[in-house]
C-alpha positions in Angstrom: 0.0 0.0 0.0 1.1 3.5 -0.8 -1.0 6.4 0.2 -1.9 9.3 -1.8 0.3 12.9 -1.1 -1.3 16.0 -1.2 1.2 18.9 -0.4 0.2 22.6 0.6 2.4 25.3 0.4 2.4 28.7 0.9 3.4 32.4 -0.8 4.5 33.5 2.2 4.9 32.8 5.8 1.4 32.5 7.9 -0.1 32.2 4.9 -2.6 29.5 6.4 -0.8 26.4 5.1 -0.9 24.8 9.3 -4.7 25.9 9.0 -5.4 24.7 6.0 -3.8 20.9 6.4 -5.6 20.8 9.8 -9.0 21.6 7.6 -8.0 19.1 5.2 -7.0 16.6 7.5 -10.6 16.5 9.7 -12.8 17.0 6.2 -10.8 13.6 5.1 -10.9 12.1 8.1 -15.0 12.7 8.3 -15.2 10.7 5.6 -14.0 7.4 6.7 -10.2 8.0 5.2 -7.0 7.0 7.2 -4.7 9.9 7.1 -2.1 11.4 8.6 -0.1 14.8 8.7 3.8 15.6 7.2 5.7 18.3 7.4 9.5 17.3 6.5 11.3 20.5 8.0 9.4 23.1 10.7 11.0 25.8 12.5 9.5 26.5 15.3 9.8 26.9 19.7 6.4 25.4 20.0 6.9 21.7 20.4 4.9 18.6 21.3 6.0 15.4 22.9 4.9 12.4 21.6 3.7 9.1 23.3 7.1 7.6 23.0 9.1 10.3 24.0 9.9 12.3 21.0 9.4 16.1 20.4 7.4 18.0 17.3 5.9 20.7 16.2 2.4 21.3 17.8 1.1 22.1 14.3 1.5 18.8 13.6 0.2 17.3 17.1 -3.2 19.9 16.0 -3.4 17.9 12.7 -2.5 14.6 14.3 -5.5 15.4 16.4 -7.8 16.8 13.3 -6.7 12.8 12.1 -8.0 10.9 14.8 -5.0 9.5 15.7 -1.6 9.6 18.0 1.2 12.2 17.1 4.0 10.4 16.4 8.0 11.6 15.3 7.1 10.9 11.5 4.8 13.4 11.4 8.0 15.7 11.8 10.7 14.4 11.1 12.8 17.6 11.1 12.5 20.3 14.0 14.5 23.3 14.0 14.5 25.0 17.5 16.0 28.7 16.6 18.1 29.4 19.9 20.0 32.4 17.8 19.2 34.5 15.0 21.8 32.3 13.0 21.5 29.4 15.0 19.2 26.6 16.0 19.2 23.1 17.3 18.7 20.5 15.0 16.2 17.6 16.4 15.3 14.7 13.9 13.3 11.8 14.4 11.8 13.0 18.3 15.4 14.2 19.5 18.4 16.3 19.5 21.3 16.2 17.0 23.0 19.0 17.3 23.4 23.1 17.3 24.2 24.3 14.0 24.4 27.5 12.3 22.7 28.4 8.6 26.2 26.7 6.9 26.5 24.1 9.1 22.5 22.7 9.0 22.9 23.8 5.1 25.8 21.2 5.1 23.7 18.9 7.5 20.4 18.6 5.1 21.1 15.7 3.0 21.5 13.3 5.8 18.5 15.4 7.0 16.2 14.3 4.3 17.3 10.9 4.1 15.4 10.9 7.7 12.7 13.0 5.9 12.1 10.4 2.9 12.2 7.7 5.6 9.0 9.0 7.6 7.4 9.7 4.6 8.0 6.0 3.3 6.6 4.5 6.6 3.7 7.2 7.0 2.7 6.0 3.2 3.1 2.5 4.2 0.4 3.1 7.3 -2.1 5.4 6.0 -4.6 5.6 2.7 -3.0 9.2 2.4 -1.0 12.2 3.6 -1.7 15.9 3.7 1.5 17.3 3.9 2.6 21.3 5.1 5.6 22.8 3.5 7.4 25.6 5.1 7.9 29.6 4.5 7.5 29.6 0.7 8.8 27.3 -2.1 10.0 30.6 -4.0 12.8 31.3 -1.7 15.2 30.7 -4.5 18.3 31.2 -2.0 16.9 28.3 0.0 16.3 25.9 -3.2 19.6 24.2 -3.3 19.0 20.7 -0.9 15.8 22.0 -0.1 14.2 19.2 2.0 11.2 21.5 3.1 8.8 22.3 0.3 9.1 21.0 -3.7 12.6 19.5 -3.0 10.1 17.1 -1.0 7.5 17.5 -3.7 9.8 16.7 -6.5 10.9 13.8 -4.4 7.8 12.1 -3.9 6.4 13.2 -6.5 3.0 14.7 -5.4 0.9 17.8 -6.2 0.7 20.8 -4.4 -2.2 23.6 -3.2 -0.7 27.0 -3.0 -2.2 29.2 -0.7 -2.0 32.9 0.0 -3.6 35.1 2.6 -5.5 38.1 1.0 -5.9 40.1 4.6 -2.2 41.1 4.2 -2.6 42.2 0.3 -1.2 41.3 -2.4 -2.7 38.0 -3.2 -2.8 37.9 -7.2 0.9 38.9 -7.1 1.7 36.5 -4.3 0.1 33.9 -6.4 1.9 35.0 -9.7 5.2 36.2 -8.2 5.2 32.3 -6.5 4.6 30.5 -10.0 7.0 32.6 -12.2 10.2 31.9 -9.7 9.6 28.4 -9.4 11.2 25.4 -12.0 8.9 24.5 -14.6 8.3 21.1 -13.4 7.8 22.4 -9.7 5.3 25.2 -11.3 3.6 22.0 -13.4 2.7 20.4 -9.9 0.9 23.5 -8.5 -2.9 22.0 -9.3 -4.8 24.4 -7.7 -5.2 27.7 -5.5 -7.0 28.9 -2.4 -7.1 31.8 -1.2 -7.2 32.4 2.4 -8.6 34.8 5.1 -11.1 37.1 3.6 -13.1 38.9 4.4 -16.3 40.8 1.9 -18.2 40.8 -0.8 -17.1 37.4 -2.5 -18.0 38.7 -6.0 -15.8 42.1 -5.8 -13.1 39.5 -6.2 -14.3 37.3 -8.4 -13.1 39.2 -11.6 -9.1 38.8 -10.4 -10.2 34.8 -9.6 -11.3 34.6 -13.4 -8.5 36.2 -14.3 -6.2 34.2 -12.3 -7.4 31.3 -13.7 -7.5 32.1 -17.2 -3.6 33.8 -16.3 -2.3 30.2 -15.0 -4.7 27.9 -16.2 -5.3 26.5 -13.1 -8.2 26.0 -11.0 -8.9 28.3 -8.1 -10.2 25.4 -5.5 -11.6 28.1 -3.2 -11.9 31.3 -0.9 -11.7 30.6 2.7 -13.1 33.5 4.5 -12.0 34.8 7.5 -12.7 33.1 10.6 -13.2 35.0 14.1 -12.7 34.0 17.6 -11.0 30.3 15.7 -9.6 28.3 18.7 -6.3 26.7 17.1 -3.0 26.8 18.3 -0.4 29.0 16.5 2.7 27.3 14.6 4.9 29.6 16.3 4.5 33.2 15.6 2.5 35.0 19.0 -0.9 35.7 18.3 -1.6 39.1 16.6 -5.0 39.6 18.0 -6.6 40.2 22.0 -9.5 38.6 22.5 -12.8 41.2 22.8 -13.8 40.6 26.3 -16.0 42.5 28.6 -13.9 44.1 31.9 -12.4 41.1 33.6 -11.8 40.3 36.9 -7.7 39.2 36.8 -5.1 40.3 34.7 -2.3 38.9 33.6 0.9 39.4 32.5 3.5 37.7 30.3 7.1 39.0 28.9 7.3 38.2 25.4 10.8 36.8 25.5 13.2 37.0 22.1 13.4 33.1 22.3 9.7 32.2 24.1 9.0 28.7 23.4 5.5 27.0 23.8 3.6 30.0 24.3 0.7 28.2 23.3 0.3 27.3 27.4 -1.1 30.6 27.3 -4.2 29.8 24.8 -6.3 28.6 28.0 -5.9 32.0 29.2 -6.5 34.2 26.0 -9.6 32.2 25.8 -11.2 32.4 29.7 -13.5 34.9 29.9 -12.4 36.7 33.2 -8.7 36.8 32.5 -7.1 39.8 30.5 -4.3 38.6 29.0 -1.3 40.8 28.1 1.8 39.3 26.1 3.8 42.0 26.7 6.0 43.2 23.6 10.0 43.9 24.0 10.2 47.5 25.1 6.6 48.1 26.6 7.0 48.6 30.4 5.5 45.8 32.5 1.8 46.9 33.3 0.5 46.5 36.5 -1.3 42.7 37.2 -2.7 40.3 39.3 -0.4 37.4 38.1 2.8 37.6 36.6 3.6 34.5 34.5 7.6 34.0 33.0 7.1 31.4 30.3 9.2 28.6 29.0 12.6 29.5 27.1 14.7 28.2 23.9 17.6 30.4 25.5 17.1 30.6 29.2 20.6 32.6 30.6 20.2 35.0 27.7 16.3 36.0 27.9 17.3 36.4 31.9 19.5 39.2 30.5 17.1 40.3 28.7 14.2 40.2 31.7 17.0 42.3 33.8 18.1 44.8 30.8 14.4 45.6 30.7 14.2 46.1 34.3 11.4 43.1 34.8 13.4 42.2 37.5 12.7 45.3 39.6 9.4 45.1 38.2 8.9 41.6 39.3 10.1 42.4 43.0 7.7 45.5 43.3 4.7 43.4 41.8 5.8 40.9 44.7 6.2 43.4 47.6 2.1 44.5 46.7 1.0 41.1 46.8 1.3 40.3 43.3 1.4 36.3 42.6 4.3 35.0 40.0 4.6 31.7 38.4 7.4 30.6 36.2 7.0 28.1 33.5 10.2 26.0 32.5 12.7 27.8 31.6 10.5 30.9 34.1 10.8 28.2 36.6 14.3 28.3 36.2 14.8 31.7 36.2 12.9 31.9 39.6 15.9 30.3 41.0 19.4 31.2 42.5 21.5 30.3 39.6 21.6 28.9 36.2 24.6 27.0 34.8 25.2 25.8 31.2 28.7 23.9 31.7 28.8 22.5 28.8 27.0 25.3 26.4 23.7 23.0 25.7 21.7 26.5 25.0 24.7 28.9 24.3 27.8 30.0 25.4 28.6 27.9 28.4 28.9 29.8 31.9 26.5 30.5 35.0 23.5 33.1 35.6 22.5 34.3 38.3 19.0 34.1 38.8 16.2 35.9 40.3 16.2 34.7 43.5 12.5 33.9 44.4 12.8 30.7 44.7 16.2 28.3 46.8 17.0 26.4 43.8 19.8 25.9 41.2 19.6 24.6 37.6 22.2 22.8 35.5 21.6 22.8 31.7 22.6 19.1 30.3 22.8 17.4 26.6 19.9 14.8 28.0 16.6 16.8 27.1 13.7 15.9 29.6 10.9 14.7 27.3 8.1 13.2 29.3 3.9 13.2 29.0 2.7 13.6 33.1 0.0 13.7 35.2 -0.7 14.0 38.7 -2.3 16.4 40.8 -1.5 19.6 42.2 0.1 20.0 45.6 -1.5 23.2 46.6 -5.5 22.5 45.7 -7.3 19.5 45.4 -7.0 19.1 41.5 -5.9 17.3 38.7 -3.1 18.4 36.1 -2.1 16.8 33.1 0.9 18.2 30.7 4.0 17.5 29.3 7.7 18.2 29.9 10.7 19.5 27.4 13.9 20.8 29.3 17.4 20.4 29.2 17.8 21.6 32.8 17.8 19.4 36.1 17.1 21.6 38.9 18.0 20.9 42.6 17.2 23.0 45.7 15.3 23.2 49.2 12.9 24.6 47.5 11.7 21.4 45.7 10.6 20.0 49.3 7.5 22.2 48.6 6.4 20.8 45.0 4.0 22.3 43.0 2.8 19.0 41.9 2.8 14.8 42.5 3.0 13.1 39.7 1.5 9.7 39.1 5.0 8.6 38.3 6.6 8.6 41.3 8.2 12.6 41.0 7.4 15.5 41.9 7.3 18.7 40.1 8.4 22.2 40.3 8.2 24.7 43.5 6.1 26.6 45.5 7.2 29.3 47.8 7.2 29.6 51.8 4.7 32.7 51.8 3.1 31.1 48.5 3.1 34.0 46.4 6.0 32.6 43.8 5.5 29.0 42.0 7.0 27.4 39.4 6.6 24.3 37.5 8.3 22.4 34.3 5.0 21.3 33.3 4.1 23.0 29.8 0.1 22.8 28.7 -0.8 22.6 32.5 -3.7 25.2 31.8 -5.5 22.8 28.8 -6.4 20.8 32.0 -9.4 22.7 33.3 -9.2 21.8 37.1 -5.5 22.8 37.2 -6.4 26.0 35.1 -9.0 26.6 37.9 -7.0 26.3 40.6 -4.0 28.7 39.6 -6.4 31.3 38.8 -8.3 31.1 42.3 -4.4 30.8 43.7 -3.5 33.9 41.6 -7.0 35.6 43.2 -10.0 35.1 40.7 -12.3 33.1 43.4 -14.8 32.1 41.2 -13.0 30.9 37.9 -15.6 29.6 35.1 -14.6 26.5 33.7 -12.9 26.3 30.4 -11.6 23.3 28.6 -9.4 24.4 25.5 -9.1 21.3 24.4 -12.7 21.4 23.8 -12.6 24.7 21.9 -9.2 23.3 20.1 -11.5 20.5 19.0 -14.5 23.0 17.9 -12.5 24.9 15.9 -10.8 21.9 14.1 -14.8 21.4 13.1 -14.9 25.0 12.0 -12.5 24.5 9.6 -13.5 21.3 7.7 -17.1 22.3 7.4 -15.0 25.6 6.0 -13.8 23.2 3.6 -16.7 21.8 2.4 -18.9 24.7 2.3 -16.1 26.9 -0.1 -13.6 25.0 -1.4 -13.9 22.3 -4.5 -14.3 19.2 -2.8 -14.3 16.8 -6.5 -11.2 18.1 -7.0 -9.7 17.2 -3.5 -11.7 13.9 -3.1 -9.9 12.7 -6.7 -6.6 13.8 -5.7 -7.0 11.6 -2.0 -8.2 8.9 -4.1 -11.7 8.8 -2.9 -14.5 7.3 -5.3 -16.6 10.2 -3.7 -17.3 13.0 -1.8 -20.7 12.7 -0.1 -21.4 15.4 1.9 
């Protein structure tokens, strides 16, 4: 058995390429098909652990999800962590190779897509077909050479390929044009279709440029996906650009947006509760006064320290404190809550030692091992469950860690909660998707009655939202004969 490839790229970045595979994905699964999500290559800090211990992409745990199935290491079998701006580490197959620089990974990619071509075989071996995500935009012409990541792959496997663009930013006829005229001829032979993503108006003001698109390229426009509001669905990597529109709510909080943040999507939960006022707090703004101060996880912990102290967060952190302001640190923010950070052998950058902030009597030492485990357990500070997941380098050790901020059903304990109990931290990313745990930090942090919200439920709703945005706007013939389906009933 071999499965059927359908590829979406993208003109640009954010185009909707993650959006649209997860929309693909459910409409295909609905009907009865056994599919699963690629991407090859994906450069991103927001990262999933897999049952058996392996990290990827969320985007692809989202589409995993849209599948009905397990995420698993071949649904990415390249993740680039950026820990510089010319740097990132290199993790294939679940785990850690290496750090390497733009010439080194550029040197590193053919042994890269070997593991690349190897997921995709076994992937096509298990499932009837695969919807596959490229990355940035196949017209990168610097980036063609060994390119593993869009129609290298394509041209590989031979497969066809949707290219999408995003009309909200502008553009979208010479996104579309400019994309076809710098690729190969046979990678431009492969494009069998267009959609067009995120509008928003009077569908036949634009139908004139779709004609003329069409009759340009002679290729089929599949669709116009209109712009979707309030859609519950975790981002790739880039922070949110939008606040929720919420009435006046009863707790706000407060996150730095680091330079390297990773998994800021343990924030979701929050964004989407309807008494919390979220603020993701751009470089350069002043910290805002709050009623929870959250520091979130890291790719580059020692170095956005500096940056939390160049920015004065520390002083702002201690007065928040001294006014009976609650903190909590997430992963790399639990480690920053401690004494000292050291990095002997330079696992995130330079080697050395931090010091840290002090809240918390604890010391973290950076290794090669990365921590990368799925928990549960329950809190140690309220009477509720907790469920998340764990991706660190650092093993932490301290008096501090007598008073954990959680017991996990495997035997460990988690994190640390201050003597007064205003400062906690924990290593325990997606601890908010659980709604009793989400719950129990808010009442901590001082919103006494807390509704109940379950993103995971919303996550799910909005995966719905999207295939039945499928169906309803896009040509469905077209995709059903491309999967290999005998029909598309609705």
């Amino acid at each position: 058995m071999s499965a059927r490839v359908l590829m979406v790229q993208g003109c640009t970045s954010d185009a909707g390429k993650s959006t649209l595979v997860t929309a693909l994905c459910r409409w295909a699964y609905r009907r009865g098909l056994r599919v699963a999500p690629f991407k090859p290559q994906n450069m991103a800090l927001n990262a999933a652990v897999t049952a058996d211990g392996g990290e990827i992409g969320r985007a692809q745990a989202v589409q995993a999800q849209a599948c009905g199935v397990e995420p698993s290491v071949h649904f990415n079998p390249v993740l680039l962590k950026p820990n510089s701006d010319v740097g990132a580490q290199v993790i294939v197959h679940g785990h850690p190779v290496a750090n390497m620089d733009a010439r080194d990974y550029h040197d590193y990619k053919r042994r890269a897509f070997d593991a690349v071509i190897a997921s995709h075989q076994h992937l096509a071996n298990s499932y009837e077909a695969l919807i596959v995500e490229g990355a940035g935009s196949p017209a990168e012409i610097n980036l063609r050479d060994r390119d593993i990541a869009n129609m290298g792959y394509a041209e590989a496997v031979d497969c066809p390929v949707i290219l999408v663009a995003d009309i909200d930013r502008g553009g979208v006829f010479a996104h579309l044009i400019g994309t076809l005229a710098l690729l190969a001829p046979s990678e431009r032979a492969r494009v069998v279709g267009f959609v067009i993503n995120r509008f928003r108006g009077d569908l036949t003001l634009l139908q004139p440029g779709l004609d003329w698109l069409e009759r340009e390229t002679g290729k089929p426009v599949l669709g116009v996906l209109p712009y979707l509001h309030g859609l519950h669905l975790e981002a790739e990597d880039a922070l949110p650009h939008e606040r929720e529109h919420k009435p006046p709510a009863a707790l706000r909080v407060v996150v730095p947006a680091l330079p390297r943040i990773s998994n800021h999507t343990d924030f979701d939960a929050l964004r989407a509760h309807p008494q919390v006022d979220l603020h993701i707090v751009a470089p350069h703004a002043p910290p805002p006064a709050c009623d929870l101060l959250i520091l979130p996880g890291s790719k580059c912990t020692r170095d956005d320290l500096a940056w939390l102290r160049a920015h004065a967060w520390d002083r702002a952190i201690a007065r928040h404190l001294r006014y009976g302001g609650k903190v909590l640190g997430i992963c790399g923010g639990l480690q920053m809550l401690g004494r000292a950070i050291h990095d002997p052998d330079g696992v995130e950058a330079a080697p050395g030692s931090s010091e840290g902030l002090g809240w918390l009597d604890l010391e973290t030492t950076l290794t090669p091992r990365k921590q990368l485990h799925r928990v549960q357990g329950r809190l140690a500070f309220a009477e509720a469950g907790v469920q998340g997941y764990e991706i660190h380098c650092g093993v932490s050790r301290g008096t501090a860690l007598a008073a954990p901020f959680a017991i996990l059903d495997d035997g460990r304990s988690d994190g640390a909660i201050s003597a007064d109990r205003q400062v906690m931290g924990s290593y325990l990313h997606g601890l908010f998707d659980h709604p009793e745990a989400l719950s129990a930090v808010l009442q901590w942090a001082g919103l006494h009655s807390a509704a109940t919200v379950d993103i995971r439920v919303l996550r799910e709703a909005g995966i719905e939202q999207l295939a039945d945005a499928v169906q309803t706007h896009l040509n469905t013939d077209l995709l059903a004969q491309w999967l290999g389906m005998t029909a598309c009933v609705p």
